[in-house]
C-alpha positions as CSV (number, residue, x, y, z in Angstrom):
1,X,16.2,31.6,-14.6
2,X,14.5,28.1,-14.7
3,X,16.4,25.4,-12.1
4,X,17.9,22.6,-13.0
5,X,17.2,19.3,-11.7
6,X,19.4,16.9,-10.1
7,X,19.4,13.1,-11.1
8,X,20.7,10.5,-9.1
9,X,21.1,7.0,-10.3
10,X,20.6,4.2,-8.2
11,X,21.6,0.2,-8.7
12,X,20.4,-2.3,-6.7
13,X,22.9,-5.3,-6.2
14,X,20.9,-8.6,-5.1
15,X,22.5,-10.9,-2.7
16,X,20.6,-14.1,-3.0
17,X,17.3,-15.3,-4.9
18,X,15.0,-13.0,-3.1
19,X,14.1,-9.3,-4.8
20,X,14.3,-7.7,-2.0
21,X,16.8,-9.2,0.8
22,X,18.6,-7.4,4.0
23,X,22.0,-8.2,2.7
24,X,21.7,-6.5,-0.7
25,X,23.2,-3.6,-2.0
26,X,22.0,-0.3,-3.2
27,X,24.5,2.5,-5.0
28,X,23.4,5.9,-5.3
29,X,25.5,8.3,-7.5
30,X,24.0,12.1,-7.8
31,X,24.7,13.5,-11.3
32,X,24.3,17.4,-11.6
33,X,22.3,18.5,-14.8
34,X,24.9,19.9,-16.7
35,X,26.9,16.2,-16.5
36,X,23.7,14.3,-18.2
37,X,24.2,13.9,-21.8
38,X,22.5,10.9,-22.2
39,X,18.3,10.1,-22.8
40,X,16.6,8.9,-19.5
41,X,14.5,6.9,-20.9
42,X,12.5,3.9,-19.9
43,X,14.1,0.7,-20.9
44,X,17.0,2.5,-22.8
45,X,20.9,1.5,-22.4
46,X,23.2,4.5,-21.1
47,X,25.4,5.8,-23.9
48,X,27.8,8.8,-22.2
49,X,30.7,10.4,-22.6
50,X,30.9,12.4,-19.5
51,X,29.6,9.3,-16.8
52,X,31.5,6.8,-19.1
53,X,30.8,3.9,-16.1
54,X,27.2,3.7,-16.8
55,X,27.6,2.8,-20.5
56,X,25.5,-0.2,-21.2
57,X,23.2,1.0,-17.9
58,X,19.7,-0.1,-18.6
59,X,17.0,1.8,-17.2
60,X,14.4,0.3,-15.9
61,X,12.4,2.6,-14.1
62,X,12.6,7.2,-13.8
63,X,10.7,8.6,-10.9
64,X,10.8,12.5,-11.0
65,X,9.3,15.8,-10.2
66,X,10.4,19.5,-10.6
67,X,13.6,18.9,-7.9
68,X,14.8,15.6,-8.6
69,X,14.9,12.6,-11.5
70,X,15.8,8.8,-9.9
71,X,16.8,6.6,-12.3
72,X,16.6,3.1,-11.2
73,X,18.8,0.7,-13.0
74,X,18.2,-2.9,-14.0
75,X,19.3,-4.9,-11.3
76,X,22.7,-6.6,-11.0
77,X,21.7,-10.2,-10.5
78,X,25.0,-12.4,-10.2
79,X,24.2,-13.5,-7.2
80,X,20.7,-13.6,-7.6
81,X,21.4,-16.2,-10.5
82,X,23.7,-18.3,-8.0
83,X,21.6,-18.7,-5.5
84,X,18.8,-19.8,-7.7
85,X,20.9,-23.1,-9.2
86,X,20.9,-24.3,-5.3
87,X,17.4,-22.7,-4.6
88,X,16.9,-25.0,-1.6
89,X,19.7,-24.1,1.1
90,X,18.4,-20.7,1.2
91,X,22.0,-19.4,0.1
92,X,22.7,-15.5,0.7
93,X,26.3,-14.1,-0.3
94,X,26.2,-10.5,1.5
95,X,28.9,-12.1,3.9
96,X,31.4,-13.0,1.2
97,X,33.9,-11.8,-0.1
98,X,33.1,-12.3,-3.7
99,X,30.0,-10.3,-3.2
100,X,31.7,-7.4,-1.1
101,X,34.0,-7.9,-4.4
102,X,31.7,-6.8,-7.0
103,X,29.8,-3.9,-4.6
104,X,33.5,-2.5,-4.6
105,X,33.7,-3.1,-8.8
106,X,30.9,-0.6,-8.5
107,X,32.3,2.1,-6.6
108,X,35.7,2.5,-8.2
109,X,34.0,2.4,-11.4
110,X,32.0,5.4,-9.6
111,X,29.1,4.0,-8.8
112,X,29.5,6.5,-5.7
113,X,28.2,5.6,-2.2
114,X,25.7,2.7,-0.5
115,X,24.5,6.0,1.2
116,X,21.3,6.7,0.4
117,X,21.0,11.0,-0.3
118,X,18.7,12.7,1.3
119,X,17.5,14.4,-1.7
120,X,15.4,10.9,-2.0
121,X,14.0,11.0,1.2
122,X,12.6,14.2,0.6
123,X,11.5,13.4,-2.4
124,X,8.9,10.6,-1.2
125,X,8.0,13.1,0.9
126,X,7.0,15.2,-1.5
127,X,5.4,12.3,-3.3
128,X,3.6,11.3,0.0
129,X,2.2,15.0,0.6
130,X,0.9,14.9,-3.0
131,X,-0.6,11.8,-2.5
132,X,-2.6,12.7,0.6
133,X,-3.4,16.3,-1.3
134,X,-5.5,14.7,-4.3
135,X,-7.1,11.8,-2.2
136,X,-8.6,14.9,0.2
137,X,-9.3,16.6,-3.2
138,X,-10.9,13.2,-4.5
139,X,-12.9,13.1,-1.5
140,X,-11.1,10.0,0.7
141,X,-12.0,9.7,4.1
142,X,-8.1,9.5,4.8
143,X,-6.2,12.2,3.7
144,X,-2.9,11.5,6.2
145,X,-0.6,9.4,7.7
146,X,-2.1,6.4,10.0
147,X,0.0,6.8,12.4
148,X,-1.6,10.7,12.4
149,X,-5.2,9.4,12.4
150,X,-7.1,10.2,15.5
151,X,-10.4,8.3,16.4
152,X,-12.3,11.1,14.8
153,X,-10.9,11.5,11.6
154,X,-12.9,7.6,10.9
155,X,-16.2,8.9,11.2
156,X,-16.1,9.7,7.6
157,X,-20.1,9.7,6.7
158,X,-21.0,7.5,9.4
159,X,-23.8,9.0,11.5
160,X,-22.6,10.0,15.6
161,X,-24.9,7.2,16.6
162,X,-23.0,4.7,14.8
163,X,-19.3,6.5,15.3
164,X,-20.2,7.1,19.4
165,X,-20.6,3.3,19.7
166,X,-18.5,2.0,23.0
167,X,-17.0,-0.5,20.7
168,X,-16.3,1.7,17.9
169,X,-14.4,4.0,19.6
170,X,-12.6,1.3,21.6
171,X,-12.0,0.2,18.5
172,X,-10.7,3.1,16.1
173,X,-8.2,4.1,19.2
174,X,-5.9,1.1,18.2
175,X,-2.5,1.8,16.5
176,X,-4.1,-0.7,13.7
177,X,-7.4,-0.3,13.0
178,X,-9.2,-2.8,10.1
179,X,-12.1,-3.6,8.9
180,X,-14.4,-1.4,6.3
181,X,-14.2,1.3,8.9
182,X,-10.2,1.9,8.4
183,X,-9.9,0.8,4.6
184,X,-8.6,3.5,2.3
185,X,-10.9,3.0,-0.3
186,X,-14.0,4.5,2.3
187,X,-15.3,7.9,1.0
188,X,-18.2,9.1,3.1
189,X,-21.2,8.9,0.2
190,X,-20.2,4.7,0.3
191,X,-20.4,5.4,4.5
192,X,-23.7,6.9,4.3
193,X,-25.1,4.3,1.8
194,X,-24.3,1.5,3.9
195,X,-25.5,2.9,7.0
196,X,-28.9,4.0,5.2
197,X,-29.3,0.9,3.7
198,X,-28.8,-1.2,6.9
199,X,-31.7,1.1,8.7
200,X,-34.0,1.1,6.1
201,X,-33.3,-2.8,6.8
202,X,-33.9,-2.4,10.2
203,X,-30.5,-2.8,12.1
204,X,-29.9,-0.6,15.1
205,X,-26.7,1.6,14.6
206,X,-25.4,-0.1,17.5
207,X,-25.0,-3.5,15.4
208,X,-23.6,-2.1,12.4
209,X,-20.0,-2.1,14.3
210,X,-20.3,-6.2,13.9
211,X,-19.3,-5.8,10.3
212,X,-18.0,-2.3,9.8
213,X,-14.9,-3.5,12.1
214,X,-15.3,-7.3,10.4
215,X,-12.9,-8.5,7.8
216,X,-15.6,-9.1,5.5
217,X,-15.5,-5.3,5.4
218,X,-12.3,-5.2,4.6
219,X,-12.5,-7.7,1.9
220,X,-15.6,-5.8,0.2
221,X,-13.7,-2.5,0.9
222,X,-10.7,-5.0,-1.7
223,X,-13.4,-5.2,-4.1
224,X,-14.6,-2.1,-4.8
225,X,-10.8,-0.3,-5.4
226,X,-10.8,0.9,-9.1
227,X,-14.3,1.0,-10.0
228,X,-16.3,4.5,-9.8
229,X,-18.3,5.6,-7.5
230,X,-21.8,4.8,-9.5
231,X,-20.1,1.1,-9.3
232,X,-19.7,1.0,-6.0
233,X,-22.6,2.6,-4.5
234,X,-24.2,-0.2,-7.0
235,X,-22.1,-2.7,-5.5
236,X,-23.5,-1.6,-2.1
237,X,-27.0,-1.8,-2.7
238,X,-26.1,-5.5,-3.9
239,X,-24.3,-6.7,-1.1
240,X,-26.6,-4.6,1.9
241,X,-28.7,-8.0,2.7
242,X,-25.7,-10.0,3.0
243,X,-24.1,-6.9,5.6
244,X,-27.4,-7.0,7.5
245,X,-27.1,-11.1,8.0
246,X,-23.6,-10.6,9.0
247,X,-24.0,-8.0,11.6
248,X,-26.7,-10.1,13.3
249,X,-23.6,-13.6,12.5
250,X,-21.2,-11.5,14.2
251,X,-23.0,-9.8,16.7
252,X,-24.2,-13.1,18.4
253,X,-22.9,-13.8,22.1
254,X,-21.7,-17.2,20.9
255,X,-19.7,-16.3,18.1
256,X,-15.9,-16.3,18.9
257,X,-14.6,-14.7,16.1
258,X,-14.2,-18.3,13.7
259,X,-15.3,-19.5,10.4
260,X,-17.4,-22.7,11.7
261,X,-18.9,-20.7,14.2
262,X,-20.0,-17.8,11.5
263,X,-21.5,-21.2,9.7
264,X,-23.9,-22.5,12.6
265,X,-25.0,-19.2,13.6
266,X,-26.1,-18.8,10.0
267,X,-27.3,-21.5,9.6
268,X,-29.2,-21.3,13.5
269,X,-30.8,-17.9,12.1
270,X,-31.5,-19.5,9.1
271,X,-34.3,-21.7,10.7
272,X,-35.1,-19.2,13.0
273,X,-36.5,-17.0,9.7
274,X,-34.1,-14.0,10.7
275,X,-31.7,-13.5,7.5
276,X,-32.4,-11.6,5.0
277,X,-32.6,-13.4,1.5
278,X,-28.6,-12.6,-0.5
């Protein structure tokens, strides 16, 4: 016999002008599958006889898998709109009693409870162990939690010569760890085309920590998200030059980690003949 799945609606009741504020509300009400008479479907209003208090419900957004459907409704915005006529003084009505007011217009209508159910929680769990499942499939670097990571999981396709650098592995044992080296996007044929490149350039390994931990790395680890991996292995033979300069930028004793001094050291190499042309 095929199971049924559970749906629980959820409202979220704003309490100021924010979308997301610590005094607002959420309502959760579980509905089992033989009580759903209604379509969920995106953007639709709620027309049913058996949960008569969500007539005129929109939905606004269905999350589901084989265990559970979450139907998230459109937003009750009363106060939302309130605050937003005296926008400056910051207003939030989570204290009052005209907002305790409507959360409790909710319940008795049956709304249920401000309890979240724990079928959610397992079911972004669910969602999160999917997730991790295709990116290992997909060939991600990361394939866990962060706060699972251990320095050798961010070796990736970096060589040991690179990965056994003092500073690297200072580096990749911090709770937060930045840079190219811990941006989701890294799979290790991009690793191994940027540490190729930079040798064929002539950079030591040791150097190539200057901007594989650098938050130019992180931004060009931004910009190649949701392109294909022919595009970004392109991408990274187009920008190599410009990593090169900026290991030897960053690398320099009398850089201290600032714009204006990543400018004169540039510029100080530039006369010196030791940059590569970008």
């Amino acid at each position: 016999m095929k199971k049924k799945t559970l749906t629980i609606i959820e409202k979220h009741i704003l309490s100021g002008f924010h979308s997301f504020a610590s005094g607002d509300v959420w309502l959760f009400k579980k509905i089992k599958p033989e009580d759903v008479d209604f379509s969920i479907t995106k953007n639709s209003l709620i027309n049913s006889k058996k949960n008569s208090f969500l007539n005129g419900e929109e939905i606004e957004e269905i999350v589901k898998d084989k265990d559970l459907i979450i139907v998230y409704l459109k937003s009750d915005k009363t106060f939302y709109n309130k605050a937003l006529k005296n926008i400056r003084s910051h207003i939030n009505f989570s204290k009052t009693d005209e907002f305790q007011s409507l959360v409790n217009e909710y319940i008795e209508l049956g709304f249920g409870s401000t309890e979240k159910p724990q079928e959610i929680e397992m079911f972004w769990q669910r969602e999160s162990d999917r997730e991790y499942k295709k990116r290992k499939k997909e060939g991600f670097v990361f394939h866990k939690p962060l706060e699972e990571l251990k320095p050798k999981d961010y070796q990736g396709g970096f060589s040991n010569e690179v990965m056994n650098n003092n500073e690297m592995q200072k580096y990749v044992s911090k709770k937060a760890v930045f840079g190219w080296v811990g941006h989701s996007v890294r799979k290790p044929e991009l690793d191994k085309a940027i540490e190729d490149g930079l040798r064929k350039r002539g950079l030591s390994s040791s150097k190539m920590f200057n901007w594989i931990s650098s938050s130019n790395g992180r931004h060009f680890g931004d910009s190649l998200e949701g392109i294909s991996l022919n595009e970004q292995l392109k991408k990274i033979e187009n920008n190599l030059n410009s990593m090169f300069n900026l290991c030897l930028i960053y690398g320099d004793e009398s850089h201290n980690g600032n714009y204006e001094d990543t400018l004169r050291i540039k510029e100080e190499m530039k006369q010196k003949k030791w940059l590569l042309p970008e």
